[in-house]
Structure formats: C-alpha cells, structure tokens
N, C-alpha and C positions, 0 to 999 in steps of 0.2 A: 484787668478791666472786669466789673462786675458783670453779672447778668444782663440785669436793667438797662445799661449802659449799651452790650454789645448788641442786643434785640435790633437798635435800628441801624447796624449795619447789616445785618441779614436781612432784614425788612426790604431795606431801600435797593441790594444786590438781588430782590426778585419781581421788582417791577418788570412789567412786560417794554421791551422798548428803551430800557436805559443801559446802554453799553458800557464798558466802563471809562472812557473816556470823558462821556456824557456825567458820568458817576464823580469821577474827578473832579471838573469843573464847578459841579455843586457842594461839594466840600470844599472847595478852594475860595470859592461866591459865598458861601453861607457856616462854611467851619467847622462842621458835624453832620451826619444824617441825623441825627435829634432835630436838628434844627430847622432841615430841609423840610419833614415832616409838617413844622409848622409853620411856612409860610405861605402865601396865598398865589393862585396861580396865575395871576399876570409876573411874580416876582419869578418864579419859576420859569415863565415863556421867555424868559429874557434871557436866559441864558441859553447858549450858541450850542444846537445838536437836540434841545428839548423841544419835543412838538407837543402840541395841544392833549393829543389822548394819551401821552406819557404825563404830563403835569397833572390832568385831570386824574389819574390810577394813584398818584401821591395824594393829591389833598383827601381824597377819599376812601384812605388806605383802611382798612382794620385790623385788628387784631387778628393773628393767625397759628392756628393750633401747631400746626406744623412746624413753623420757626421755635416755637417750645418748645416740642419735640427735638427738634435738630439740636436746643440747647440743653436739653437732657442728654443728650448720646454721647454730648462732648463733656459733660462735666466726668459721665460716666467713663468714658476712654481716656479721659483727662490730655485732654485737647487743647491746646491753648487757640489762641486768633491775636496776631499781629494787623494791627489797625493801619491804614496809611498815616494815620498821623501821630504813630508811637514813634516817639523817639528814637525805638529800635529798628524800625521800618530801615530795610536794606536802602541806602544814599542813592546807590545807582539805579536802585529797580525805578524808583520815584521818577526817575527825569526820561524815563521813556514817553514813547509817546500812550502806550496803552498797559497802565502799570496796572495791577490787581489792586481795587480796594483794599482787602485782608488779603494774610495768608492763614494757612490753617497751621501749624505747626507744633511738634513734639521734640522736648529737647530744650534748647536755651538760646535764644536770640542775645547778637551781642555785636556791638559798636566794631570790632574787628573785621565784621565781614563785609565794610565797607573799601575794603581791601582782600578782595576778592579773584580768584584767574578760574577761569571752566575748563577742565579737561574732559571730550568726548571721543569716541568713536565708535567703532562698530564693535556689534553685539558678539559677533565671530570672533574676535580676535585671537591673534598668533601668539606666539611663544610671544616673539619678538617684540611685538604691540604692548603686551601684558607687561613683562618685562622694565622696559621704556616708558611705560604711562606710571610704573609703579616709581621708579626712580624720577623721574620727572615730576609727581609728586610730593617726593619724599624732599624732594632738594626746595621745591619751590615755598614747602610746607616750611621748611629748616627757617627758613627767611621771613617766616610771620604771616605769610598770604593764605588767605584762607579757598581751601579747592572746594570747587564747586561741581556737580555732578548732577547725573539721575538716575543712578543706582542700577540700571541695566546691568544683563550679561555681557560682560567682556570688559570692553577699556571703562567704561561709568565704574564697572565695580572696583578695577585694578585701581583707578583715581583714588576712590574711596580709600582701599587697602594702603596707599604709598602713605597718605596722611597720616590717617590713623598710626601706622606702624611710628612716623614721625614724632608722635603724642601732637599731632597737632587740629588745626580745627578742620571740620568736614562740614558741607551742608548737601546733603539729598534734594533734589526738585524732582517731586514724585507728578507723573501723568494719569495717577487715581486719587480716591480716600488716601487716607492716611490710616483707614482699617483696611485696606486692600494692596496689603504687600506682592508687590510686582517686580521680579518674580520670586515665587515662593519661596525658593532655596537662600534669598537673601536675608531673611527674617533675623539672620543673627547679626549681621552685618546694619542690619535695620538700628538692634538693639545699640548696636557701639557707635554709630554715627549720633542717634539720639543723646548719648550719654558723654559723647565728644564732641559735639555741635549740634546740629538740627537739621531734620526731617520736616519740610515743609511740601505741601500742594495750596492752589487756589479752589481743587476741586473738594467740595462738600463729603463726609464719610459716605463711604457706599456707594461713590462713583467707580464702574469698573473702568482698566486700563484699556482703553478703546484706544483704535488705532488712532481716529480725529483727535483727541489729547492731546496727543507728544506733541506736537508743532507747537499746539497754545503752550505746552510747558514750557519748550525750547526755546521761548523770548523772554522766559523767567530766568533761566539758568544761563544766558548772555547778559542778560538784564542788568543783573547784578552783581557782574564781574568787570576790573579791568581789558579785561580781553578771553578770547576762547582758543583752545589748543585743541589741534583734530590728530588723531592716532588713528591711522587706517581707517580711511571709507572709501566705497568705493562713488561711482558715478551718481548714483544714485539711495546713497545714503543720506537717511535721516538729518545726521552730523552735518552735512553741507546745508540745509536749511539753518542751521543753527550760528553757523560762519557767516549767510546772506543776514541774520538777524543782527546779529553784530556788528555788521558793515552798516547796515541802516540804522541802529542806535548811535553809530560812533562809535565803537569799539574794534579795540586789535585783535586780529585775526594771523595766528601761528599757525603750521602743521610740520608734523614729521612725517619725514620723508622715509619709504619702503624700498623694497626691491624693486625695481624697474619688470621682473616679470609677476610678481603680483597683482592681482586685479584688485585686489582690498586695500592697495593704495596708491588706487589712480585715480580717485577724488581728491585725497590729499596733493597728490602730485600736481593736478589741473589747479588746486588754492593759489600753490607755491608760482604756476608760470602768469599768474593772475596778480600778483603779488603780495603772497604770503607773508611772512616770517618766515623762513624754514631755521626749525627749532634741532638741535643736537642733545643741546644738555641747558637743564635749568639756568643756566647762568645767559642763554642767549636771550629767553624770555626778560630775564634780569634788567638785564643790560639795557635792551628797546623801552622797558617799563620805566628805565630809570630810578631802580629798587633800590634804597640801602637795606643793609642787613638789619633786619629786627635785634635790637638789645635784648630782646626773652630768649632769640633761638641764637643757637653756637650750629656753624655748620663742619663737616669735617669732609675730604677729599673723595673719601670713599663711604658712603652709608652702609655701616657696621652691621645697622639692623635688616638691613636689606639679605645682606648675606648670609646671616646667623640668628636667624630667628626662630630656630626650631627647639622644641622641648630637647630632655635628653631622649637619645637612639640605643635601641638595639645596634649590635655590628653589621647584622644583617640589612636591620631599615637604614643604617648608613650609606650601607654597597647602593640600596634604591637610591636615596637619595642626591647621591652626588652624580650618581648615572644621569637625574634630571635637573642637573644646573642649568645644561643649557637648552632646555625644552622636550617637548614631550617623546617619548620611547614606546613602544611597543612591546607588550607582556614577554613575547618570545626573543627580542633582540637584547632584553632584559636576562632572560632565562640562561643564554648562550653568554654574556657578556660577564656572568655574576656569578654563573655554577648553579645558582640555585636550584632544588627542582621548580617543575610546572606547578606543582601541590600548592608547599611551601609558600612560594612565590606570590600564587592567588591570595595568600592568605595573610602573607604581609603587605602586600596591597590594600585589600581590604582593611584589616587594621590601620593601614597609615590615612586609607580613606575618613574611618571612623573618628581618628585623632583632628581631620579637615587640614592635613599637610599635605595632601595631593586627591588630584580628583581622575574621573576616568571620561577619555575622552571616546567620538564613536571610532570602531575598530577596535577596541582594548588597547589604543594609545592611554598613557597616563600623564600627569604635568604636576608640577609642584601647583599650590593655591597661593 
C-alpha cells in the first residue's frame, strides 16, 4: 500500500474518542477510512459507539504534520502496515471482538499464519521449561503451524528458537515500536524471526515496552492463534491473562504441567484443574486441534536438530557441553567433573559464550541457548 493510500488509516487511528472497535465498525459501514473521512456527520452518528464530538473531530479533520512524519520513519526503517482489510490480515485476529486496525510489521505477512498455536510463559524459565517449549515447538512447527509468540526472555524466546531451528514460520507480537527491541539481547533473534516470519506490534515506532502494553499485546498473540500453550507461570503471571484472553475469544487453552513443588508452575497447574489441555508432547495439541500433517513438513520421532545443533567443538567445549544436556551446571561442579582447570575453564566458557551456544546464568550457573 502506497503512502497516500495508508495516511488515512493513521489519520483516522488518532482521532480523540474512536476505539478500535468503534474503528471497525466504520470500515465495515463505509469500507476504507478514505472514505470515513468523507462522509457527513449524521452518516457518521449512526453508527453504534460514535458520539457527536468524535464524528464532529472526523468531518473536520486536517492535515497533520505529524502523520508525515510517522510516514517518513517507516519508509526510512522500512516498516510495512498490514491494513485490516489486507487480504493478509491475520483470519483470526479479525473476528475478535477488539482487533487492531493495522499492524505494523517487519518481515513477510502470509496466508499460513491463519493457522496459527501461541506458546507463552514465563520470563524465568527453567532448564526444563526451555527445554519443552523448544521441542514443543519444533514438533508443532514440523506439522505446518505457525508459533506465535512475544519474544520475551525465557519460554517467548525458547518458542521462537524451537521454530526457527524447525526452518519453519515464527511470528513476534512485540509490546513496543518495532524500533524498540525488547529485550535487547534478542536483536538477533529479532533479525531471524524477521527473515523467517514476522515481527509485528500495533504500537507506533518509539513506543517504549511499558508495562500497560503486554496485556493490549497479549489479545494479539491469542488473537491470532488456534489456541495458546502456557509453559510455566506462576499465580500471577502475565501468561494467565493471555489464557483468560483466549477463553473469551473462543480459543483453546493448553498448559504443561511442572513439578508439583515448583511455584513457576502453579499457574499452569491451576489452567489444568480448570480445565486445560494438559499438553505432554506436540502431538497432544495435535490431536485436540484435529491437525493433519502439513504435506511441506516431514516430521520424525525424535528432532535431530533439537539435539545436534552445534557448530563443530573443541574436545574440551565437548566435555562442557554434553555436561549441559540436561541443564544448567555450575562453573565449579564443571571444574570437578571435567578435570579442567578454573583458568581454562573461564575461558572456554566465555568462548562458547561468544559462539551464543550457552549463556551464563546468576551464580556462575551456565545453560546451553
């Protein structure tokens, strides 16, 4: 969509007074905001949620520097905006009750992600969590379904990573700009979800990641999905707003189930006696969804890539690494375990830091990435 063209959905997304519901409705009554612009305001009163001193702010709109501006920033950061009434507009975000006009998006919008599952949880997560959310992805990606996310630390990003490693599609639902990568460590991850799916917000560049956000995000990234999958939350995680949003769209709500003395998933556990899905392995999701297997993806019993995905190793960054198959280690129990010295040690650490095949957790625990 050209310039000209997108000007009056920015226009008509900063009237004082029009929600987007409100927003909807006159696209659906009148077919365009171009169009909205030009009709008069008794035709305007008549549609349901528009009051007097919002129709009056449209008929008597002007030209505003500002919305130039906005569309210089984007041509400059090369920004797209999916319109609601682009063909490629997400199927399910549309039939909510409070869908976004646009999104803003970088990357590739595509008829696939109408088949869509959300995997969230918490920012903390566990070996265990990370783990699981990555295989759970990788299996559900195998089958054609596009994972949806919000790039957060922890289960958002593991989401992200299961896909991806799948070669398969990923879509980001960012709670800033889309110039205000949150959080900053993900920027690379940013770039491969862009260039293997899309990277969308409804917030304008140069919104920062305020905490009021996430919630508005979090009915985009249910929104748009068959259903949402929670990995570790606890009581009062985020994630469980994201489950309630889904229940009130109509959508299927999974979680995986933790340890029983975990407190990071005894939000998950309270979905499950609420009545969940409790999710095991991709194929439980499957099955509920009533999925066939995508003719593009072949899937196989055990994910290869899951297991074997590192560059070639030193003998030594081997000893590290198979030390943290199954989660994260401590520098010294490392040390003790491996022969290595303390030196050494730091230093092949550090390097395998460098390479981004494992990170450092606090206490000088370490984890694979």
């Amino acid at each position: 969509m050209d310039r000209k063209s997108l000007y009056p959905w920015l226009a008509l997304n900063r009237i004082a007074g029009l929600g987007k519901v409100s927003y909807v409705r006159l696209l659906e009554k009148f077919g365009s905001p171009e169009k909205v612009f030009q009709v008069d305001l008794e035709a305007l009163q008549s549609i349901e949620g528009i009051r007097k001193n919002t129709a009056l702010t449209i008929v008597k709109f002007k030209r505003a520097e500002k919305i130039d501006r906005e569309l210089d920033e984007l041509e400059k950061q090369r920004i797209g905006i999916l319109t609601f009434n682009d063909p490629l507009y997400p199927v399910l975000l549309a039939k909510i009750h409070d869908p976004p006009p646009y999104l803003y998006y970088k990357g590739s919008p595509s008829k696939q992600d109408r088949h869509s599952l959300a995997l969230v949880g918490s920012r903390l997560g566990t070996p265990y969590g990370i783990k699981v959310t990555e295989r759970l992805a990788w299996g559900l990606s195998q089958k054609g379904l596009t994972i949806v996310s919000g790039m957060a630390r922890g289960i958002d990003t593991a989401a992200h990573q299961g896909a991806l490693m799948s070669q398969g599609r990923t879509v980001a639902v960012l709670g800033s700009g889309l110039d205000v990568i949150y959080p900053p460590e993900n920027q690379k991850l940013y770039d491969r979800i862009a260039e293997q799916g899309m990277v969308c917000s409804e917030f304008p560049p140069g919104t920062l990641p305020e905490r009021q956000n996430f919630p508005i995000r979090n009915r985009i990234i249910s929104g748009m999905s068959l259903g949402v999958v929670i990995v570790e939350a606890t009581q009062r995680s985020g994630s469980l707003i994201t489950a309630r949003l889904a229940l009130d769209q109509g959508r299927e709500v999974f979680a995986v189930p933790g340890s029983v003395e975990s407190f990071k998933s005894s939000g998950t556990h309270n979905l499950i006696k609420q009545g969940a899905k409790l999710v095991e392995h991709a194929q439980d999701i499957l099955e509920e969804l009533r999925w066939e297997e995508s003719p593009q993806k072949a899937e196989s019993e055990q994910p290869a890539v899951l297991i074997d995905r590192t560059p070639s190793l030193s003998l030594k960054e081997k000893q590290i690494w198979d030390l943290l198959s199954d989660g994260s280690m401590q520098v010294d129990q490392m040390v003790r375990q491996t022969g290595i010295g303390i030196s050494p040690m730091l230093s092949l650490l550090l390097n395998m830091e460098l390479k981004g095949l494992i990170k450092q957790l606090p206490g000088k625990f370490f984890i694979r990435t």
